[in-house]
VOTINU-22198 format. One record per residue (C-alpha): z, y, x. Coordinates in nm, 3 decimals. Example, Ala and Ser with C-alpha at 12.3 -4.5 7.8 and 13.67 -1.06 7.14 Angstrom:
2
0.780_-0.450_1.230 $
0.714_-0.106_1.367 $
REM end
This chain:
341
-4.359_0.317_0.944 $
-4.677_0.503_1.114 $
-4.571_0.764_1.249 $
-4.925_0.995_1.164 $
-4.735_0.921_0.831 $
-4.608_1.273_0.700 $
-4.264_1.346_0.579 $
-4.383_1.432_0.238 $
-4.573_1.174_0.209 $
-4.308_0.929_0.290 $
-4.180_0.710_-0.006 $
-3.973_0.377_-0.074 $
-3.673_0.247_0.137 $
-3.546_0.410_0.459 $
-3.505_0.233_0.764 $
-3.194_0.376_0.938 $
-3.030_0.594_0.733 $
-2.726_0.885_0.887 $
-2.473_0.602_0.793 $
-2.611_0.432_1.086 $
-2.353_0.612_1.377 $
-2.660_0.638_1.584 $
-2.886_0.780_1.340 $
-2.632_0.990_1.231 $
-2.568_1.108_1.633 $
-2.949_1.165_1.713 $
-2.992_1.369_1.376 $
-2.687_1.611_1.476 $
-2.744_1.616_1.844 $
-3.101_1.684_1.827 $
-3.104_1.982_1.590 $
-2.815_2.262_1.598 $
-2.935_2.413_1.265 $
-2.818_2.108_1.091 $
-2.515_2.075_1.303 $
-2.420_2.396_1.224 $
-2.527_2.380_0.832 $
-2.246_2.073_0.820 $
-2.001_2.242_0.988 $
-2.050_2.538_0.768 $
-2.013_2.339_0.463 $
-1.700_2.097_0.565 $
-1.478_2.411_0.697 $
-1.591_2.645_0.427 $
-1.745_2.912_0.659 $
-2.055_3.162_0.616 $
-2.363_3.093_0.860 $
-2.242_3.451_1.011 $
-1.938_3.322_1.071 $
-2.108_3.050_1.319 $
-2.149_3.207_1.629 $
-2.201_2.897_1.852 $
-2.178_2.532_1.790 $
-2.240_2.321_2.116 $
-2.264_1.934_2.156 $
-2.051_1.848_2.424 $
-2.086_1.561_2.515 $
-2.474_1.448_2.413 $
-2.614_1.135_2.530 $
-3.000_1.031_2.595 $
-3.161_0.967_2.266 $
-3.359_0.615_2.280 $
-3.179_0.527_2.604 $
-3.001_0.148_2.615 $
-2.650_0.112_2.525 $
-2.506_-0.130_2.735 $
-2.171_-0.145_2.552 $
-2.170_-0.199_2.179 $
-1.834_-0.045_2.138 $
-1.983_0.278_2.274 $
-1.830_0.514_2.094 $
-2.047_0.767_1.939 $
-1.870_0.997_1.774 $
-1.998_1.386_1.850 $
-1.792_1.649_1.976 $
-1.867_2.024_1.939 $
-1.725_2.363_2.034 $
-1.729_2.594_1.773 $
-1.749_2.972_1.871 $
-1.592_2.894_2.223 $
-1.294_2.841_2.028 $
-1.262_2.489_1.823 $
-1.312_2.187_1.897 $
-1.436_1.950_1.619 $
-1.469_1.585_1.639 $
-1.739_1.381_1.431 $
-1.770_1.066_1.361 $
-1.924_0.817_1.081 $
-1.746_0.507_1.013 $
-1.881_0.241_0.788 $
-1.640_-0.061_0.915 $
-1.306_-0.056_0.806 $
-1.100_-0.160_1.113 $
-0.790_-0.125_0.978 $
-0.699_0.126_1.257 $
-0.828_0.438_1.106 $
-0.520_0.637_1.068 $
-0.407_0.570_1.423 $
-0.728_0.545_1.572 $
-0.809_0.929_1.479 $
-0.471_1.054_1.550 $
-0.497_0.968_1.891 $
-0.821_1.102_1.903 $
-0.723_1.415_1.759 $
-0.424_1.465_2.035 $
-0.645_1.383_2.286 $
-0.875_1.666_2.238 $
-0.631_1.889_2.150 $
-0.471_1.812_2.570 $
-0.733_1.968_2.697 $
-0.524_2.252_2.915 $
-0.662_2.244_3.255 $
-0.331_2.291_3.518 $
-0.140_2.635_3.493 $
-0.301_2.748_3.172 $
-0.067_2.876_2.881 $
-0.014_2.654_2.616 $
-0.133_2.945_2.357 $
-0.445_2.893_2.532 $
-0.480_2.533_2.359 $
-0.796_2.566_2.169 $
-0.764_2.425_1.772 $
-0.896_2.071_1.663 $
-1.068_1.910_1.440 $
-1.138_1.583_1.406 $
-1.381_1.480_1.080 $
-1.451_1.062_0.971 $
-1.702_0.988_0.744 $
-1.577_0.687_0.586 $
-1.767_0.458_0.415 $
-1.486_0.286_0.268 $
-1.129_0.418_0.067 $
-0.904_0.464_0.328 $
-0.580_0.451_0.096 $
-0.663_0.212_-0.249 $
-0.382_0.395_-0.386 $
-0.490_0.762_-0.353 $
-0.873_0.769_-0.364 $
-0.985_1.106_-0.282 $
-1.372_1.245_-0.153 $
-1.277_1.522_0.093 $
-0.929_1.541_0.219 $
-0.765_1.789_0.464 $
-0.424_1.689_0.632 $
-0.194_1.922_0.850 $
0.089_1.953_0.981 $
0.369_2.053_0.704 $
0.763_2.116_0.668 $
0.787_1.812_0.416 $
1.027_1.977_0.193 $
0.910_2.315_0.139 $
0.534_2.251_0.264 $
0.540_2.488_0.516 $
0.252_2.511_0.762 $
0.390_2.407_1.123 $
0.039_2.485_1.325 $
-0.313_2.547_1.212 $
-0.417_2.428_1.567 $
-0.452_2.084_1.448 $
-0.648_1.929_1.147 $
-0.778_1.594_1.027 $
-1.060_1.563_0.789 $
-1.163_1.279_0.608 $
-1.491_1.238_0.369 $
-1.475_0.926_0.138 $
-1.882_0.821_0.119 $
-1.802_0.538_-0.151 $
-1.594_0.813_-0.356 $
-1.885_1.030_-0.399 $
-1.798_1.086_-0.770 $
-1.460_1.245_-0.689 $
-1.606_1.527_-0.548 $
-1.387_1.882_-0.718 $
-1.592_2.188_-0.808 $
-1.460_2.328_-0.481 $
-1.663_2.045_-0.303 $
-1.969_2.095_-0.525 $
-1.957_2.459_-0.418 $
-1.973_2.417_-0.072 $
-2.220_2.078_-0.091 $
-2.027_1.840_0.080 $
-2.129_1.636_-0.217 $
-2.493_1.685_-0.132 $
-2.429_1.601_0.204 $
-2.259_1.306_0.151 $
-2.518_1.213_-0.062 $
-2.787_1.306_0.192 $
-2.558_1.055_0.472 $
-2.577_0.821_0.254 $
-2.973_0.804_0.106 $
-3.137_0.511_0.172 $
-3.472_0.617_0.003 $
-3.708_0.897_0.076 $
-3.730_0.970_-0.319 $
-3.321_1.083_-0.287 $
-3.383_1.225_0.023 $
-3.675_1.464_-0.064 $
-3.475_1.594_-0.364 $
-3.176_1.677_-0.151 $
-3.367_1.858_0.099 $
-3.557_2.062_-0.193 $
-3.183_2.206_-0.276 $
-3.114_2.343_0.097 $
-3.300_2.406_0.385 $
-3.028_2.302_0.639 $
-3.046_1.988_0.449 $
-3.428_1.977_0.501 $
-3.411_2.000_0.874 $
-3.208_1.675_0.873 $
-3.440_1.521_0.639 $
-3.740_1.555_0.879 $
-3.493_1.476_1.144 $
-3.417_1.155_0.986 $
-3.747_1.098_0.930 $
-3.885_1.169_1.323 $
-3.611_0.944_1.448 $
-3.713_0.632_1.200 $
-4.099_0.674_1.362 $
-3.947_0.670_1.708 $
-3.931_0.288_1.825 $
-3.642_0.355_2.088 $
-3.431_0.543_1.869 $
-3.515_0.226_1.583 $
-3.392_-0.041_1.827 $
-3.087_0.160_1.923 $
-3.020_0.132_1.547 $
-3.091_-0.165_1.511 $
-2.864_-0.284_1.802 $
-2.570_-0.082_1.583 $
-2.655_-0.270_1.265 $
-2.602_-0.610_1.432 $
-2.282_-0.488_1.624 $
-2.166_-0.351_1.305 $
-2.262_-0.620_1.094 $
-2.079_-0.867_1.317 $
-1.757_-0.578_1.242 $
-1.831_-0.633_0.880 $
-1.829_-1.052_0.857 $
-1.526_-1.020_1.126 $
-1.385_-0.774_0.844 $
-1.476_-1.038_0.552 $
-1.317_-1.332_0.754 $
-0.990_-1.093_0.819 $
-1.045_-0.993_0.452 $
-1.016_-1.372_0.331 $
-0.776_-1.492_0.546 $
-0.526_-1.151_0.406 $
-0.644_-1.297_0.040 $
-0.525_-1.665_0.115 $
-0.187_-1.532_0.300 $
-0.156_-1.297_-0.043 $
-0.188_-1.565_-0.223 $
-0.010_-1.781_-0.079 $
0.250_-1.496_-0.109 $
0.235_-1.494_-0.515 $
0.273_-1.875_-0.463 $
0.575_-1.841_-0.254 $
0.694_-1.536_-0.502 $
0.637_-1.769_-0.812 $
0.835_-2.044_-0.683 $
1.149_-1.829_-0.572 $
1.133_-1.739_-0.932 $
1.140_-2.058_-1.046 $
1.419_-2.127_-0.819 $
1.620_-1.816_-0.902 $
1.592_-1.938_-1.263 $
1.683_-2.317_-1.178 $
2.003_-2.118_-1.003 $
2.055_-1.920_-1.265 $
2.016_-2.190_-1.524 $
2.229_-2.406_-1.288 $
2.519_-2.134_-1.281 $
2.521_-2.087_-1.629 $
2.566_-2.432_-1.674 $
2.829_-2.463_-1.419 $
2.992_-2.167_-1.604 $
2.998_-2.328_-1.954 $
3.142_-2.685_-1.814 $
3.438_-2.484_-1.650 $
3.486_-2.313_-1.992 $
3.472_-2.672_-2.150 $
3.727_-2.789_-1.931 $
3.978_-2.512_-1.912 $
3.980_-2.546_-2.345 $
4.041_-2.923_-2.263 $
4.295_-2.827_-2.028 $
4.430_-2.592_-2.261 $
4.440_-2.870_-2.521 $
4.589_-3.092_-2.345 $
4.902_-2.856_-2.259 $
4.890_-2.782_-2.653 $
4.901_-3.173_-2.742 $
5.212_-3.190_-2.480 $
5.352_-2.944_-2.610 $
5.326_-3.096_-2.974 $
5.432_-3.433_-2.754 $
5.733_-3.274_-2.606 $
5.823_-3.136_-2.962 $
5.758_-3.461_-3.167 $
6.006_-3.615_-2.897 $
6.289_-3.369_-2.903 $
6.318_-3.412_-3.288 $
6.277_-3.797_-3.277 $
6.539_-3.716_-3.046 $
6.770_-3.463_-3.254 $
6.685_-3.687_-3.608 $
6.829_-4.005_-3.404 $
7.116_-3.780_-3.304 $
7.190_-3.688_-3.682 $
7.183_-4.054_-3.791 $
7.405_-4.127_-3.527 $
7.647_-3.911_-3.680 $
7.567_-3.988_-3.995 $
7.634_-4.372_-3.919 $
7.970_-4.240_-3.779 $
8.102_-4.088_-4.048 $
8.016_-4.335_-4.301 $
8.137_-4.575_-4.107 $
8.457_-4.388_-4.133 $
8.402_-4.305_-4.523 $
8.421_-4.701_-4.566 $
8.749_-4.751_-4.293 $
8.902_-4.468_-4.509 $
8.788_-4.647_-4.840 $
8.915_-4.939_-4.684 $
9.290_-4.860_-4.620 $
9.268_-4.677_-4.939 $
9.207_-4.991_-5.090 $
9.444_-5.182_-4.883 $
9.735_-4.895_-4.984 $
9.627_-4.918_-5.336 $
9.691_-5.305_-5.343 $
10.020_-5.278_-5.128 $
10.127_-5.047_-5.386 $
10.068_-5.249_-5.679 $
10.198_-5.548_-5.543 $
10.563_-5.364_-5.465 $
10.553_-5.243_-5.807 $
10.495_-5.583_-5.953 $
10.801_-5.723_-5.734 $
11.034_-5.476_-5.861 $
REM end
């Protein structure tokens, strides 16, 4: 880009664009009025209302970074009285939620020895995420504090944690459109001079960052400190893809696992109900086989009681034909006496 070029006359693809945590730390650092036009817009407050809004902790634009895991997140004093926390974030490192917490509580311990703890100025810490940081609950601007969980009671104003979804751009409420955070999300997030220009038409806040980005993509040394923080986070974002594919192979491998303990609580259940139905075979065999003793027992004690009867029966014909016999026998006698006489 030649940097006799003018803003306005500026067109096609940008080089660095605020996404860039450099980028986005030379715009905000270098010019308050945008600094303060952001703040105004992410806390809900009224230019008036912005007294002062210090960078605390600026760094040489266009000097070397050394350390690639330099953080560059921006802190500010607002008013003498808050301290907010800034940061862009394009990488998910999985560490987000603790990551800022800690962050948050460390600015928040900022007593010096013997002051009063109501002295403890409020915090603020605000991620610009270029990523959904829960897949479940997908929101564009989110505010969390700290609440009574039943009744939703505030516990303390002092603390706050801000997050601004850049991929969710099209979840932005009315309340967001009111205040622009949409615009400025969308303005973080350009990578063309045509978007850019039409943003900065709508605000002129939003214009002083849009000649800001543009003065920092002519400078060279603020370029190759970009360019450094592409590579670094481009190595974060294949790291991230191999993390990414190893979590899909160990899901899968999860469903696989899942599938066959299915299969294996079916072959058990399968197994039990079969186990279930051979007992109930064999307690009706067992039952039939008492029955046919029974009818064993029974056929046996009337054999029995039927040989019984024509035992007696043999008896007493036995002595039907002795009586029949010495009836006979008396008969005879008689009729031979009478014959004699």
């Amino acid at each position: 880009m030649n940097r006799n070029t003018s803003f306005q006359n500026t067109y096609g693809k940008i080089y660095y664009s605020m996404t860039n945590d450099y980028m986005f730390r030379a715009v905000l650092q270098s010019n308050n009025r945008v600094l303060r036009g952001l703040i105004c817009s992410l806390l809900h407050l009224t230019e008036q209302e912005v007294v002062s809004a210090k960078v605390t902790n600026p760094i040489i634009l266009g000097e070397s970074i050394q350390d690639k895991e330099i953080r560059l997140d921006i802190n500010v004093l607002l008013n003498n009285q808050t301290l907010i926390n800034l940061e862009m974030q394009v990488t998910n490192r999985l560490n987000w939620q603790n990551r800022s917490v800690i962050y948050l509580c460390r600015s928040f311990d900022s007593l010096a020895h013997g002051q009063d703890y109501n002295q403890a100025k409020s915090v603020i810490h605000i991620g610009f995420l270029d990523y959904t940081l829960f897949e479940e609950h997908p929101e564009f601007y989110v505010s969390y504090k700290l609440l009574n969980v039943k009744n939703y009671q505030k516990y303390s104003d002092n603390i706050m944690l801000n997050v601004v979804d850049l991929s969710r751009i099209d979840l932005a409420t009315e309340e967001d459109k009111k205040y622009h955070i949409d615009d400025w999300a969308k303005l973080l997030k350009a990578t063309t001079w045509e978007e850019v220009k039409i943003l900065a038409a709508k605000d002129e806040n939003m214009n002083e960052a849009a000649k800001a980005i543009f003065m920092f993509n002519t400078d060279e040394q603020v370029r190759k400190m970009c360019c450094d923080r592409e590579e670094y986070y481009q190595d974060m974002r294949n790291y991230q893809r191999e993390i990414s594919d190893k979590e899909l192979s160990i899901r899968s491998y999860k469903r696989t696992i899942a599938k066959q303990d299915e299969a294996i609580a079916g072959y058990e259940k399968e197994l039990t109900d079969r186990n279930e139905a051979i007992a109930g075979y064999e307690k009706e065999l067992t039952d039939r086989n008492e029955a046919i003793a029974g009818y064993e027992k029974e056929l046996t004690d009337r054999e029995r009681e039927i040989a019984e009867r024509n035992r007696t029966i043999s008896e007493k014909e036995e002595q039907i034909r002795q009586l029949l016999a010495e009836n006979e026998r008396l008969r005879s006698s008689a009729l031979t006496n009478s014959q004699n006489n």
